[in-house]
C-alpha positions as a Python dict, from the first residue, in 0.01 Angstrom:
ca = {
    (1, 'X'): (0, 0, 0),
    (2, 'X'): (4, 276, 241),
    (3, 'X'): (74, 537, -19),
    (4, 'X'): (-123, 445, -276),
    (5, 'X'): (-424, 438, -4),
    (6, 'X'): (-372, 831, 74),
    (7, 'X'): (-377, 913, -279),
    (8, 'X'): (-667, 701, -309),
    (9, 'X'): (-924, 872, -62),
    (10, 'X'): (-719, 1182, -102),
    (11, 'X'): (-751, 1405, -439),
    (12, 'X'): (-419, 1545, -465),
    (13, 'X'): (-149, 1514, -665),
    (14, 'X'): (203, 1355, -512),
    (15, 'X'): (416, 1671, -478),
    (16, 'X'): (642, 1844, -231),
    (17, 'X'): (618, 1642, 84),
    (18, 'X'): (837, 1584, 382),
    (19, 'X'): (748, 1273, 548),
    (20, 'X'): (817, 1225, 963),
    (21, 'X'): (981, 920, 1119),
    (22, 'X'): (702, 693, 1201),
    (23, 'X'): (666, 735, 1671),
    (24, 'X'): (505, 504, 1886),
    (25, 'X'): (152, 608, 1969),
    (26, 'X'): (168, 588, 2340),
    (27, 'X'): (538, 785, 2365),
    (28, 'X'): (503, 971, 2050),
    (29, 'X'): (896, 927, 2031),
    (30, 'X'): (1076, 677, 1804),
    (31, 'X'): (1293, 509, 1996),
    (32, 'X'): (1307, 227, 1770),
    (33, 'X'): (1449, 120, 1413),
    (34, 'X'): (1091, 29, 1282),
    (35, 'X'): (982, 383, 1311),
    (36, 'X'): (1288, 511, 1044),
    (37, 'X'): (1238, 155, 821),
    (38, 'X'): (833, 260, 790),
    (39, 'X'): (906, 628, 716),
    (40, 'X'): (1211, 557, 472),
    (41, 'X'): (961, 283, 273),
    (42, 'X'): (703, 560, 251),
    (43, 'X'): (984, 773, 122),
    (44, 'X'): (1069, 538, -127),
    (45, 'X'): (673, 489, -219),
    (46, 'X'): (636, 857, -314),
    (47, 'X'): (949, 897, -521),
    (48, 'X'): (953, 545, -659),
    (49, 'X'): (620, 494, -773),
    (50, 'X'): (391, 852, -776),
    (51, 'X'): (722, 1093, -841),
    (52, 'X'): (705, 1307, -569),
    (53, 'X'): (981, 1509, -477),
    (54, 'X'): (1060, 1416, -61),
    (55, 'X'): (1203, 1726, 137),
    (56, 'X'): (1448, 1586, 332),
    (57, 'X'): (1420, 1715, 732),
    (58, 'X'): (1721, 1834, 784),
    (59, 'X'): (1719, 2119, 565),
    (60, 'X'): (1424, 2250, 683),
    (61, 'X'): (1446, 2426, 968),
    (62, 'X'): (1096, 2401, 1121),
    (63, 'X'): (1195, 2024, 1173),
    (64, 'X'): (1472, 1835, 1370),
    (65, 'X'): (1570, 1493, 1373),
    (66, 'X'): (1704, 1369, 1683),
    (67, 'X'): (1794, 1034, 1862),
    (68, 'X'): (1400, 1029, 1901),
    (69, 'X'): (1326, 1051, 1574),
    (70, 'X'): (1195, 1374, 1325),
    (71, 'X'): (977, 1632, 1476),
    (72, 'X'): (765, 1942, 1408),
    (73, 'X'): (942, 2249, 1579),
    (74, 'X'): (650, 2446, 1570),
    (75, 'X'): (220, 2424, 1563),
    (76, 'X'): (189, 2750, 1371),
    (77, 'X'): (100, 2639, 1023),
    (78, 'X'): (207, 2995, 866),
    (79, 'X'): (543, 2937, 963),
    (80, 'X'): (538, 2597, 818),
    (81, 'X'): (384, 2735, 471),
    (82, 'X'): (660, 2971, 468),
    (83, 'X'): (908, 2732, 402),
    (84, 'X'): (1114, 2736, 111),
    (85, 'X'): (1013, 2435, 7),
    (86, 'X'): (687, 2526, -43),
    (87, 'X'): (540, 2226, 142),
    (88, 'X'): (183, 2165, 138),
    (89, 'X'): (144, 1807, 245),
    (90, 'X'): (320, 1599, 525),
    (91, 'X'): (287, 1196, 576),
    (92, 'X'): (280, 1157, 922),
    (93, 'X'): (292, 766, 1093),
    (94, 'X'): (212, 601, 1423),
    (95, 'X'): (236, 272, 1553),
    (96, 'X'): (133, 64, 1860),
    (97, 'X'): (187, -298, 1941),
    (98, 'X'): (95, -569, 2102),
    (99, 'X'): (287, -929, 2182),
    (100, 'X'): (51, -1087, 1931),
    (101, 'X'): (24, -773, 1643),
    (102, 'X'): (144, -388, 1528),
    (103, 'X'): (-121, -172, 1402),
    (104, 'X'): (60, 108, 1160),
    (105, 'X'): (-144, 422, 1118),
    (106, 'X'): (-31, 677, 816),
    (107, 'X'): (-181, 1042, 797),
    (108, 'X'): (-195, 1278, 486),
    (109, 'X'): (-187, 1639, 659),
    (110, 'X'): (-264, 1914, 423),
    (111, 'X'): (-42, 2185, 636),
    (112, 'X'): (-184, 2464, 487),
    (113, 'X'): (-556, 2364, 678),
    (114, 'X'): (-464, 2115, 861),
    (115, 'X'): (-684, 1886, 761),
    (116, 'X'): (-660, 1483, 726),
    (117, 'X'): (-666, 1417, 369),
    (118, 'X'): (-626, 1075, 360),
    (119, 'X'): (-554, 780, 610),
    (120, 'X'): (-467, 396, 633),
    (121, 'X'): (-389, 209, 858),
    (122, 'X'): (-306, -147, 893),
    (123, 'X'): (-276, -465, 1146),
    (124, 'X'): (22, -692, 1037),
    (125, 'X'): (137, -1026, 1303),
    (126, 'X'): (435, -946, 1581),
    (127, 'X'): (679, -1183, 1461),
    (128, 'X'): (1084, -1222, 1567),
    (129, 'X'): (1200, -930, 1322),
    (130, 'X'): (964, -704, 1430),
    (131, 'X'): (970, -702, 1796),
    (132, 'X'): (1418, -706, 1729),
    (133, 'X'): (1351, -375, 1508),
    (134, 'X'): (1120, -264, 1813),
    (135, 'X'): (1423, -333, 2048),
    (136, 'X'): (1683, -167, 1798),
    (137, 'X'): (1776, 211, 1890),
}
């Protein structure tokens, strides 16, 4: 649902993306399974269903995934744009939580402006397997 949401508001067509490892919103750090099972779904989303082609992180080198999860090495978007895998887009995530819910927030970044291009976000009910994948390194 996510997915097809972004490409809803936004009016741009699925290419070259890298997508980040969903981080809690207070930490910003993943410290958690649930942040890698919402980024890998989104993954799947955009290849599955609109085609994209998905840079994976670890061959760029602006990026670095580490025990806290995938993150931007650097603010300056030139460098980014220089890539050589000519990415224009990322899919960014966030999450929070309470005992009762987990709000999920999803970001279409155009990198080369920086500019939101399209957002969702969505309230689903704590239950057991969540708060286990919140408690899962």
């Amino acid at each position: 649902n996510a997915v097809d949401s972004l490409f809803s508001t936004a009016e741009v067509e699925p290419k070259n993306f890298i997508v980040t490892d969903f981080v809690d919103l207070t930490s910003l750090q993943n410290y958690s399974k649930l942040g890698y099972i919402f980024s890998n779904s989104i993954k799947n989303s955009l290849i599955k269903k609109h085609g994209s082609r998905v840079v994976e992180a670890e061959v760029s080198k602006y990026f670095e995934i580490s025990g806290n999860g995938l993150r931007v090495l650097s603010r300056d978007l030139d460098r980014l744009r220089a890539d050589a895998f000519d990415l224009k887009r990322a899919v960014v995530g966030t999450y929070t939580y309470t005992d009762e819910e987990i709000i999920i927030f999803v970001k279409l970044i155009d990198l080369e402006t920086g500019i939101i291009e399209g957002s969702y976000a969505k309230t689903l009910p704590m239950n057991c397997e969540m708060m286990y994948l919140l408690t899962q390194r």
